[in-house]
matplotlib code that plots the C-alpha trace (Angstrom):
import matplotlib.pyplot as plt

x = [37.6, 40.8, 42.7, 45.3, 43.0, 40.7, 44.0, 45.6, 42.1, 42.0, 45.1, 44.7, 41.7, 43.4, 46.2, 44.8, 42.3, 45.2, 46.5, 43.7, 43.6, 46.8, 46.4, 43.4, 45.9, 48.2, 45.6, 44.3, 45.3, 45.9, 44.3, 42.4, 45.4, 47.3, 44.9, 44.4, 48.1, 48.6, 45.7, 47.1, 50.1, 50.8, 47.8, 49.3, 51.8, 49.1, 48.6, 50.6, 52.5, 51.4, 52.7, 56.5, 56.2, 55.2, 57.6, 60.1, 59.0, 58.4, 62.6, 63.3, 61.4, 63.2, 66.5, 66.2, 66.6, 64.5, 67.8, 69.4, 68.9, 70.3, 73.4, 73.9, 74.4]
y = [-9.3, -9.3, -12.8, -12.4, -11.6, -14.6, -17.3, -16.0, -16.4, -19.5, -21.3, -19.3, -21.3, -24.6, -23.9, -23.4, -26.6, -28.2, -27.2, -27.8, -32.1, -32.1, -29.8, -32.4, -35.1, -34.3, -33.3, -36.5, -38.5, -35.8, -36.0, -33.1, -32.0, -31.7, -29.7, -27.6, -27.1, -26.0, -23.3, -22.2, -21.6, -21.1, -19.6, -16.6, -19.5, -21.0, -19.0, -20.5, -17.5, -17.7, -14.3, -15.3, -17.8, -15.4, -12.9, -15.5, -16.5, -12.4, -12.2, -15.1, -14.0, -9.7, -11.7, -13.3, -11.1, -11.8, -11.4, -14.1, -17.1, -14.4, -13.8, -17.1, -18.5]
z = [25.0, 22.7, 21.9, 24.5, 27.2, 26.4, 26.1, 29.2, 31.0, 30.1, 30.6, 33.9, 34.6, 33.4, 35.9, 38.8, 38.7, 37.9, 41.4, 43.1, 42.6, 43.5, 47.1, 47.6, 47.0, 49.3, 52.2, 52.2, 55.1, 57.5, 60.7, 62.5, 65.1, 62.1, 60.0, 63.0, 64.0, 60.5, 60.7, 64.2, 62.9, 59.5, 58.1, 56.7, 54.5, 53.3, 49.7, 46.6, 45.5, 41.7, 41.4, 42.1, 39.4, 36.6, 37.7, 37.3, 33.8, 32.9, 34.0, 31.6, 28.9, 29.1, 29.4, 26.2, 23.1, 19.7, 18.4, 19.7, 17.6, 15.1, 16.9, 17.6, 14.1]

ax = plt.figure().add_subplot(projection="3d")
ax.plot(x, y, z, "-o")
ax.set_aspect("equal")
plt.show()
C-alpha cells in the first residue's frame, strides 16, 4: 500500500467517526413518531454527501496555481 493511499485511509477513517458522535448527538432526544416520520419520508436524504465535499476541496485545490505565491510577490 503506497504512503498516500495509507494517509488518505486513515484520515478517512478519523473523519467519518468523527461524524458519527456527532449524528448520535443530535438524535438523541427524538421520539419514535419522529424517528419514523423521518424514515417515511426522507429516507433517500438521509446519506451525508462526502462526495460533494471533496469535490469542493478538489475545485479549490485546481484553482490555485503552484505559481501563485510566486506571482504574488
Amino acid at each position: 500500500m503506497s504512503s498516500l493511499e495509507q494517509t488518505a485511509k486513515t484520515k478517512l477513517i478519523k473523519l467519518v467517526k468523527a461524524i458519527e458522535p456527532v449524528v448520535e448527538t443530535q438524535l438523541e432526544g427524538w421520539s419514535a413518531g419522529e424517528i419514523d416520520y423521518v424514515l417515511a419520508n426522507f429516507k433517500q436524504h438521509l446519506s451525508y454527501d462526502l462526495a460533494r465535499d471533496f469535490e469542493t476541496l478538489r475545485e479549490q485545490h485546481l484553482k490555485e496555481s503552484p505559481f501563485d505565491d510566486l506571482l504574488n510577490d
